[in-house]
N, C-alpha and C positions, 0 to 999 in steps of 0.2 A: 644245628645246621637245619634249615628246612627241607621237608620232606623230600621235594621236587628237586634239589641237590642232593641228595641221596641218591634216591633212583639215579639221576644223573651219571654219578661216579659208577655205581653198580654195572649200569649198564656200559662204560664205557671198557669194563673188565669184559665183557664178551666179547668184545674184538678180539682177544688174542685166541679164542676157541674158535671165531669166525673166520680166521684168516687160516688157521692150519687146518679146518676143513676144506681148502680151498685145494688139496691135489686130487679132489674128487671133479672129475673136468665136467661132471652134471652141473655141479654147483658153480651158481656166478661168482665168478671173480672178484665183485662187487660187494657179495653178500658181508653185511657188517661194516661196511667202510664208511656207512651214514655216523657212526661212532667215532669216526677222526674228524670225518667233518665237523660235526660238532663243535669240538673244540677251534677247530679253525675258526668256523664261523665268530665263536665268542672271543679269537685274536680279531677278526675284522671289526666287531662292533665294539672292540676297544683301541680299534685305531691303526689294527698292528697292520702290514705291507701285505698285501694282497698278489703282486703280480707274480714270485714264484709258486706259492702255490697252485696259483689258475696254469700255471704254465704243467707246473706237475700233471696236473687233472686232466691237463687237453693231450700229454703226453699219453696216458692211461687210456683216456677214451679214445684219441688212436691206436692203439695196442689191441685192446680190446674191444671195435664196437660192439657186437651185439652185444655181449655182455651189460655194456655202458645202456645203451638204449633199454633193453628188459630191465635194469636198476634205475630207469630213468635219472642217470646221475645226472648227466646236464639240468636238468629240471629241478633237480635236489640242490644243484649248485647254484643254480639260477634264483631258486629262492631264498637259500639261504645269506645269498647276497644281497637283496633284496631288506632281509630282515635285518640285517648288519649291520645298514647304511639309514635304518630309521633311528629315532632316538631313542625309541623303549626297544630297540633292540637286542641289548642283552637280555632282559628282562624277558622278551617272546622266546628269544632261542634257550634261556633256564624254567620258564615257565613258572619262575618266582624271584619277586624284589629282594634286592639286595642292599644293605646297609651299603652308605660310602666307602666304608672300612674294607668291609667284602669286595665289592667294586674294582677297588684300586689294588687289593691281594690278588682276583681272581686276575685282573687285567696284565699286572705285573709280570703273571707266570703264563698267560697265552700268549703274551706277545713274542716270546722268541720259539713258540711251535711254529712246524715249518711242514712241508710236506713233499721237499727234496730226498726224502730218502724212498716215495713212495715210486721206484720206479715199477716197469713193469717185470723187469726179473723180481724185486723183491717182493711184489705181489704171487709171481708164480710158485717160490723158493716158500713163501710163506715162513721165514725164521725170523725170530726178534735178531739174532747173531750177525744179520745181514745188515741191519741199521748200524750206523756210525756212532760214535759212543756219543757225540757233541748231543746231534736230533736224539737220542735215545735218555740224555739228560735231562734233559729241555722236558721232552713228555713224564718223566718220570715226578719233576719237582712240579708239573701243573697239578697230573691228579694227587700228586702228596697236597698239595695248596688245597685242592677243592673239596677231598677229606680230613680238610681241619679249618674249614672257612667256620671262623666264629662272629 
């Protein structure tokens, strides 16, 4: 697996430290949620439906603004939709090409990430136990997919 998918996955294991720091009300709300998006981003630039999640997101950033604006999520969202909707866009948002094979594995298991479960209780609640098992599936079989992309 290339390097830059490595890191990838590694780092997407720090959202679950990111988010249960999250009852410290110093800390943004936000901090670490660029690691969901993430994989969102690489369901959009493989095609997957876009408008619940933007709906989750505007949920959130109403919930939360300042939060949202000091995380510059709009801006974070804005580009990475941006980078989605080009053609090497999967490729900018992993930061390494990918075999067809890989492609169609990685794309298979983003497309039914969702970010219906990201409401603003279960951002405050900060517990995996709060996600529904379906969206808790669905994330589980992406990053099993992204570490064993051969």
């Amino acid at each position: 697996m290339p390097k830059a998918i490595t890191s990838f996955v590694l780092s997407l294991g720090l959202m679950a430290s990111a988010v249960s720091a999250q009852t410290d009300p110093a800390i943004n709300i936000f901090f670490g949620f660029d690691y969901v998006l993430q994989p969102i981003a690489i369901k959009w630039a493989c095609g997957g439906q876009q408008s619940e999640d933007l709906t989750a997101i505007e949920a959130l950033i109403a919930a939360f603004p300042e939060d949202a604006e000091r995380a510059d999520l709009r801006g974070f969202v804005d580009s990475m939709l941006q980078v989605s909707e080009r053609r090497a866009g999967l490729t900018e948002i992993l930061g390494a090409e990918l075999t067809s094979k890989q492609t169609e594995q990685l794309c298979a298991a983003a497309r039914p990430l969702s970010l219906v479960w990201a409401t603003p209780e279960q951002l405050t609640n900060g517990g995996e136990d709060t996600i529904a098992p379906e969206p808790s599936a669905a994330w589980a079989e992406f990053y099993r997919v992204v570490e064993h992309l051969q």
